[in-house]
NURO-308876 format. One record per residue (C-alpha): x, y, z. Coordinates in pm, 1 decimal. Layout:
// residues N
<<X,Y,Z>>,
...
// end
This chain:
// residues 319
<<9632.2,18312.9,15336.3>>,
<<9828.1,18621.0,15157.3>>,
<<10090.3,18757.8,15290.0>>,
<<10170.7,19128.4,15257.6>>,
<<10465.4,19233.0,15106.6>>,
<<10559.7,19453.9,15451.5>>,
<<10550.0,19126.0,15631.4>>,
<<10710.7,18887.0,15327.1>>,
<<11023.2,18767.8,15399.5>>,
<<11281.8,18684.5,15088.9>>,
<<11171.7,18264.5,14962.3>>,
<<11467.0,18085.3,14766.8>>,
<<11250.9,17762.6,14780.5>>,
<<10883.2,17737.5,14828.9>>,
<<10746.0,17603.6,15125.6>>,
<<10651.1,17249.2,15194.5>>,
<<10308.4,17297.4,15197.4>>,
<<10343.1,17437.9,14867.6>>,
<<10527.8,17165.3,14765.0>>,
<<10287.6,16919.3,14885.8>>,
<<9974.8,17112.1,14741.1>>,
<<10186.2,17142.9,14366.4>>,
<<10251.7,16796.7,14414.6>>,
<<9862.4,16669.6,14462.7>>,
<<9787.1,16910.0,14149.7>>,
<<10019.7,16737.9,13920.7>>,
<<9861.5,16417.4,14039.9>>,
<<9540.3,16604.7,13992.0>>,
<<9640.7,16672.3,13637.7>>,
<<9823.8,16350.6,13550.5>>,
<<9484.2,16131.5,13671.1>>,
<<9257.2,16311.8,13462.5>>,
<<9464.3,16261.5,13185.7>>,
<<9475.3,15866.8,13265.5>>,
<<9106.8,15876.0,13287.3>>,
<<9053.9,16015.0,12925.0>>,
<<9289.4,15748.5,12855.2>>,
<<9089.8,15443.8,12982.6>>,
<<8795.6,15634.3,12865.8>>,
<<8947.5,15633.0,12473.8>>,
<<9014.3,15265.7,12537.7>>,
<<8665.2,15172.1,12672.0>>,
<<8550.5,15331.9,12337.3>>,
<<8765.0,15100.3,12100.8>>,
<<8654.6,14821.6,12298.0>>,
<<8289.9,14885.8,12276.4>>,
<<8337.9,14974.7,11843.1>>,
<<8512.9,14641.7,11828.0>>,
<<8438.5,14395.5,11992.9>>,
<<8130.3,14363.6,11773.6>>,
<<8361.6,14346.7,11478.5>>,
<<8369.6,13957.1,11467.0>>,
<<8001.3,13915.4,11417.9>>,
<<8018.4,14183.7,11105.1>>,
<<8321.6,14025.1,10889.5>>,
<<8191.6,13649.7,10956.1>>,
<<7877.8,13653.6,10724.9>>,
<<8045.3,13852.3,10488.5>>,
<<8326.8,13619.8,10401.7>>,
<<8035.0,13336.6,10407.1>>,
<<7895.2,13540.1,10140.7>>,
<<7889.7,13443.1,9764.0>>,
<<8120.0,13572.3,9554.4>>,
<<7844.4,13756.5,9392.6>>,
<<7723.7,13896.1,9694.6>>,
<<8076.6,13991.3,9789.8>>,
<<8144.7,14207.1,9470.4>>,
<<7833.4,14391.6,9605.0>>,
<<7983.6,14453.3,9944.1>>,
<<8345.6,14482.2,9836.5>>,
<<8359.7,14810.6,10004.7>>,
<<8253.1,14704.5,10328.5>>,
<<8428.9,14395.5,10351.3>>,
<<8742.8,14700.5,10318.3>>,
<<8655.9,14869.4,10572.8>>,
<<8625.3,14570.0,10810.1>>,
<<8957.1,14436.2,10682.3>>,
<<9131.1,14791.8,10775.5>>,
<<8948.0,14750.6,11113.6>>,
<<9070.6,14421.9,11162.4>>,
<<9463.8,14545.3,11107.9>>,
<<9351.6,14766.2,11426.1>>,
<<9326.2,14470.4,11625.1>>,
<<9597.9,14357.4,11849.9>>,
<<9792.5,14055.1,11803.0>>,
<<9606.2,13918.5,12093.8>>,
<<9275.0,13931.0,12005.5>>,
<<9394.0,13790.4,11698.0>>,
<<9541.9,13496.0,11823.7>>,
<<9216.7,13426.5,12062.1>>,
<<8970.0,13427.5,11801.7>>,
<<9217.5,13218.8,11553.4>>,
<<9146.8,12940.1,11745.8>>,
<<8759.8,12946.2,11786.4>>,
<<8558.0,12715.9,11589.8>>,
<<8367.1,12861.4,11242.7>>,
<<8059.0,13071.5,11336.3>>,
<<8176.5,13061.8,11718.5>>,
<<8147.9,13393.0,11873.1>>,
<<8472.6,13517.1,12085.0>>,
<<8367.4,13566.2,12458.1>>,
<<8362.1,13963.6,12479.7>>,
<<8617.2,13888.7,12782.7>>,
<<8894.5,13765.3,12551.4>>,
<<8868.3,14101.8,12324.6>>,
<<8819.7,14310.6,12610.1>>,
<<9117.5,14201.4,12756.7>>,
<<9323.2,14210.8,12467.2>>,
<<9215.1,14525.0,12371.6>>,
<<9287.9,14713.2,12703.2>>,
<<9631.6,14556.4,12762.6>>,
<<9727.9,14667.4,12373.1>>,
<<9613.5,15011.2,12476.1>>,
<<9764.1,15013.6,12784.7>>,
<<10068.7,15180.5,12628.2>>,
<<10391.5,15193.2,12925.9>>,
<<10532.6,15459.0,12751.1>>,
<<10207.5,15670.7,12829.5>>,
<<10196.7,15505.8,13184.0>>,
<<10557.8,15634.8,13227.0>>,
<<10527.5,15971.9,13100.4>>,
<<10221.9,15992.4,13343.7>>,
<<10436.3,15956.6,13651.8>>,
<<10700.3,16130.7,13484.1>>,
<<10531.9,16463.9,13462.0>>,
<<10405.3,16425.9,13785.6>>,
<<10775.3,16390.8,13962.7>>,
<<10871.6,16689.6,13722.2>>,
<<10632.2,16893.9,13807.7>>,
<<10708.7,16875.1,14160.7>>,
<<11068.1,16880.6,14152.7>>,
<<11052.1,17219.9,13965.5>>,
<<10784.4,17380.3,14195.5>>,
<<11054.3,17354.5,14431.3>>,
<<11226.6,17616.7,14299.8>>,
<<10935.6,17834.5,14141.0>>,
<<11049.5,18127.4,14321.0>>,
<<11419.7,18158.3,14289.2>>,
<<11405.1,18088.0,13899.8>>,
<<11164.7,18361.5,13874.2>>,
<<11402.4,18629.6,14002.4>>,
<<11692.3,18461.5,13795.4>>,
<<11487.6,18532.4,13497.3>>,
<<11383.1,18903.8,13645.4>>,
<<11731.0,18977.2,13713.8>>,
<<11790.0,18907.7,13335.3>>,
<<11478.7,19063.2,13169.9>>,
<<11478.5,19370.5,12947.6>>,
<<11152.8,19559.7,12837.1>>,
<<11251.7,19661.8,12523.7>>,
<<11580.6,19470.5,12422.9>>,
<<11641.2,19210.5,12205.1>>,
<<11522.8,18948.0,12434.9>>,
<<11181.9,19073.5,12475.8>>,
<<11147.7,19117.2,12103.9>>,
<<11294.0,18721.4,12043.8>>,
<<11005.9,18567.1,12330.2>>,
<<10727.5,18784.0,12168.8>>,
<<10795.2,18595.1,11852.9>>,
<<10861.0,18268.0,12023.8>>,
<<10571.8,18305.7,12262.5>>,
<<10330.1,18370.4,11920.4>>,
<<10441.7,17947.7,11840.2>>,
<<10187.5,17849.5,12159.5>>,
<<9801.1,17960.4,12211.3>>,
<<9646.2,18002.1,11882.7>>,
<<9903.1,17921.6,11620.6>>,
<<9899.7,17563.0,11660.4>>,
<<9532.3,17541.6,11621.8>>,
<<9539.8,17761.4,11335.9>>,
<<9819.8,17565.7,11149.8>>,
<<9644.9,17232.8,11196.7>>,
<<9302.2,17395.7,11070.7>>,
<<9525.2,17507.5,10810.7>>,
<<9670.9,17184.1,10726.2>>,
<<9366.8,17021.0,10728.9>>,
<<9197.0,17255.2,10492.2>>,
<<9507.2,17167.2,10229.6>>,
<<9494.3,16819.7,10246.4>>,
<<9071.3,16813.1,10190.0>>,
<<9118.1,17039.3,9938.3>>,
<<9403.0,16908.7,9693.8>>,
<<9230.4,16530.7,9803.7>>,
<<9639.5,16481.0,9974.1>>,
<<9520.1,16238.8,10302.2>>,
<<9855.7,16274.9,10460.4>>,
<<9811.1,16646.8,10493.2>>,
<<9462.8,16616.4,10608.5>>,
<<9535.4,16307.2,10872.7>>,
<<9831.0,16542.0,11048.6>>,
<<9608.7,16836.0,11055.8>>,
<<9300.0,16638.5,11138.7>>,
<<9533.4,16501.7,11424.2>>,
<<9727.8,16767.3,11467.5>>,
<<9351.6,17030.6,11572.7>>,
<<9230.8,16679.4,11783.5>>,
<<9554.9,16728.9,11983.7>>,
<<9551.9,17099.2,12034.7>>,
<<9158.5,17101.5,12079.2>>,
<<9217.7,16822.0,12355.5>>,
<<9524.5,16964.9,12557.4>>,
<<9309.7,17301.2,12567.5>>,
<<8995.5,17170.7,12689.4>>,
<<9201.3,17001.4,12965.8>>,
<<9396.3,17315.3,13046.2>>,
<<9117.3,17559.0,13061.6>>,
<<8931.9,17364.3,13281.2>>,
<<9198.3,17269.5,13542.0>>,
<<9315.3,17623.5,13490.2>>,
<<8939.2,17772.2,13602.5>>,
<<8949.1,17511.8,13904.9>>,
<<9297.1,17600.8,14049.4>>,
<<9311.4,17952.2,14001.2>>,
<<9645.1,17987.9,14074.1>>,
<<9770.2,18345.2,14044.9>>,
<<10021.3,18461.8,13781.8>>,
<<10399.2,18536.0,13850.7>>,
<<10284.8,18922.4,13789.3>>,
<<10024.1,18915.5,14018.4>>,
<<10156.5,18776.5,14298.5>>,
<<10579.1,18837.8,14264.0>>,
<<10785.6,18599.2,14454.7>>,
<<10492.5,18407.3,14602.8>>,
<<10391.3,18074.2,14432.8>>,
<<10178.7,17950.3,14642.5>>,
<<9837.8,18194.4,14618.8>>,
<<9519.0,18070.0,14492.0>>,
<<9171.9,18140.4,14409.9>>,
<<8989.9,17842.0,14292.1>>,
<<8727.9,17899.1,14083.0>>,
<<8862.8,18219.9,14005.9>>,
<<9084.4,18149.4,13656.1>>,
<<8710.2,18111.4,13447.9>>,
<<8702.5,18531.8,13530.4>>,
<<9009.8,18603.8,13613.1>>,
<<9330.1,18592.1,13350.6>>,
<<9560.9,18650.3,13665.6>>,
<<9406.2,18354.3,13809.1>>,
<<9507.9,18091.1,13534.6>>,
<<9879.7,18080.2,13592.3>>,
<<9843.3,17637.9,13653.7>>,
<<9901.3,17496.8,13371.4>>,
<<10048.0,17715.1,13078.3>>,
<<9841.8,17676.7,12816.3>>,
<<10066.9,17826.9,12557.4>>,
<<10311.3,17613.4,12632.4>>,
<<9992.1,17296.7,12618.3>>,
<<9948.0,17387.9,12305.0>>,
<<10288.7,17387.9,12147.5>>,
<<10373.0,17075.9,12306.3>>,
<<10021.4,16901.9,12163.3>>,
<<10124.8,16945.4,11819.6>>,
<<10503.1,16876.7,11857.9>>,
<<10411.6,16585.0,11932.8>>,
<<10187.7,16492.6,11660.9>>,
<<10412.5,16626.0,11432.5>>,
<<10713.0,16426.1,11557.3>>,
<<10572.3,16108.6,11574.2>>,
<<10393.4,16121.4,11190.1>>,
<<10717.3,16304.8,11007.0>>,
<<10979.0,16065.0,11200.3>>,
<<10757.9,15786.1,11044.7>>,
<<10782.6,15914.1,10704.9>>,
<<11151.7,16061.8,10742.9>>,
<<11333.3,15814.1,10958.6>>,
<<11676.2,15921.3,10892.3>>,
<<11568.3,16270.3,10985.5>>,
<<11375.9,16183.9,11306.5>>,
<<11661.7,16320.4,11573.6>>,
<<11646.8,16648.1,11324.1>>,
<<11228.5,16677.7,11345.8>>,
<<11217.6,16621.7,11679.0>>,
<<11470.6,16839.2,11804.8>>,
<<11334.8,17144.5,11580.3>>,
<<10997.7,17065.0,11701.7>>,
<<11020.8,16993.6,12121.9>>,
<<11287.3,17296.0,12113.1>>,
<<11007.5,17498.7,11940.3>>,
<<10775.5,17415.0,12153.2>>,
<<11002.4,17442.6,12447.6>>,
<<11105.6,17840.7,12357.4>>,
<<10700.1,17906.1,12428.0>>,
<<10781.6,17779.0,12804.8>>,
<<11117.1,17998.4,12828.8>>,
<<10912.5,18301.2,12653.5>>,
<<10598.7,18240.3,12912.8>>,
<<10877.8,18271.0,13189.9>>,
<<11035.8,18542.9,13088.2>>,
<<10721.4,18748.3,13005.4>>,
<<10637.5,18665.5,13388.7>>,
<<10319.1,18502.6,13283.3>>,
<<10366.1,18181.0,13406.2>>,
<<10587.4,18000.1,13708.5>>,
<<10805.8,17740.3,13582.0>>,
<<10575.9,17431.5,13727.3>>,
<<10311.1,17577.9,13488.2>>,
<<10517.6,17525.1,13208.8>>,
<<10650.3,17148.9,13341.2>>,
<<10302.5,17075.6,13381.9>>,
<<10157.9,17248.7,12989.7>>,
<<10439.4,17063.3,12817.4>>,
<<10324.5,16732.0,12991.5>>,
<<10028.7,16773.2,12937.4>>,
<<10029.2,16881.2,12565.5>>,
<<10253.6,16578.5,12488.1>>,
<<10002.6,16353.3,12719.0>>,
<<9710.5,16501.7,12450.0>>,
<<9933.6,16445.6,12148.4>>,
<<10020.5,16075.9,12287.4>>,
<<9589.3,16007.2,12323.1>>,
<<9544.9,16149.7,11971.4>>,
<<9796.2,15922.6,11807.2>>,
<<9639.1,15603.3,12049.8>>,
<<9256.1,15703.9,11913.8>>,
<<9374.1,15741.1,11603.0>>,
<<9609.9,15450.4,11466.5>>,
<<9625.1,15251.8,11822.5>>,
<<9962.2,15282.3,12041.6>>,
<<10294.9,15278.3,11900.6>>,
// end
């Protein structure tokens, strides 16, 4: 139901039904993220757990055989360092040409991919997300009680607002490009990553984004709590939950973090504090462009870093 503004009266916190229907979103949001989780790991565990049965007749081979196949015994030893230390261990003790019961690997594999710091940031961005939708309303006229049209704030969250939607996707294309073309494969693995991340965190917001159709701070002033589902496939007011800028930013600020803190250690507080407050401006410029409610951005930035997290996992296995 929409109220009229004639019959509106002033909100400094949203409603509890709100509340409680912001809430079951974020869970919405936060499952479907845990799904394409368990999904990612049921796809490792299906690639390896035939791994076993390739490497055993080719370190049975002779050695002339094995200069042949040099190049795939490689690959299986790089697939091998994959493993977890489990699996590992289980198969060490098998006897020669035994098979390892699909269980043990299975296992293994799931409970190495299992990260806890993914489980926590799942229920993390859940309680955010709800917390903040709280106050949706009465941080929304903070921020229109500071806003200029043409001053020099404006100006500074057009520019920061450009670091979300298609910028990341274009810098990891980018990046990817480089490293293929001057043969450079750490350029090309953080762009490669970098896109996966971006490409993932906007599937995922487009389609929860269609499905709520929650309307946009401009649309519907002072009054969190309107939706259209279905609506925010036609309907750019309708695609306020999540922020997809904001998705975006957060995807590849995560990537980023992770892979230059590996190679630049002493420097990781520095990288990741230039690269979450980057991505953090696009939130704080969505706000204050009254394109998005401040849940939105909660939820983009969880999700993005959720999409970043997967990446990484698919890529190189938790860390």
């Amino acid at each position: 139901m929409v109220i009229g503004p004639q019959c509106r009266s002033p909100r400094y916190v949203s409603s509890p039904g709100g509340f409680l229907r912001r809430s079951w979103l974020a869970s919405l949001v936060v499952g479907g993220m845990a799904c394409v989780s368990a999904a990612g790991a049921q796809a490792n565990v299906a690639a390896e757990t035939i791994l076993p049965r390739m490497v055993r007749p080719l370190v049975r081979a002779d050695s002339t055989r094995q200069l042949h196949t040099g190049s795939r015994i490689a690959v299986a030893a790089q697939s091998l360092a994959r493993l977890p230390l489990q699996a590992l261990i289980a198969t060490s003790s098998l006897a020669p040409g035994a098979t390892p019961p699909a269980g043990i690997l299975r296992r293994s594999l799931l409970l190495e991919r299992a990260d806890p710091h993914f489980v926590r940031t799942l229920g993390y961005a859940v309680g955010a997300s709800a917390v903040v939708s709280l106050g949706d309303a009465a941080m929304m006229r903070g921020i229109a009680s500071i806003r200029s049209t043409d001053g020099p704030g404006q100006k500074a969250t057009v520019l920061a607002a450009s670091l979300g939607g298609v910028v990341p996707l274009s810098a990891g294309t980018l990046m990817w490009a480089g490293g293929t073309l001057f043969h450079h494969d750490g350029l090309r693995n953080l762009g490669s990553e970098s896109t996966q991340a971006v490409l993932l965190s906007g599937v995922l917001t487009i389609g929860i984004k269609g499905i709520v159709g929650r309307m946009r701070p401009n649309a519907s002033p002072d009054d969190p709590d309107v939706y259209r589902p279905g609506r925010g496939f036609v309907n750019a007011s309708s695609a306020s939950f999540p922020s997809g800028h904001t998705s975006a930013a957060f995807a590849m600020a995560t990537v980023l973090s992770r892979e230059l803190s590996a190679r630049f250690p002493r420097e990781r507080w520095l990288i990741r504090g230039a690269l979450y407050g980057a991505a953090g401006s696009v939130g704080l410029a969505r706000m204050y462009q009254n394109a998005h409610w401040p849940s939105d951005v909660v939820t983009g930035a969880a999700l993005g870093t959720l999409s970043g997290m997967q990446v990484l996992s698919w890529n190189r296995g938790p860390r």
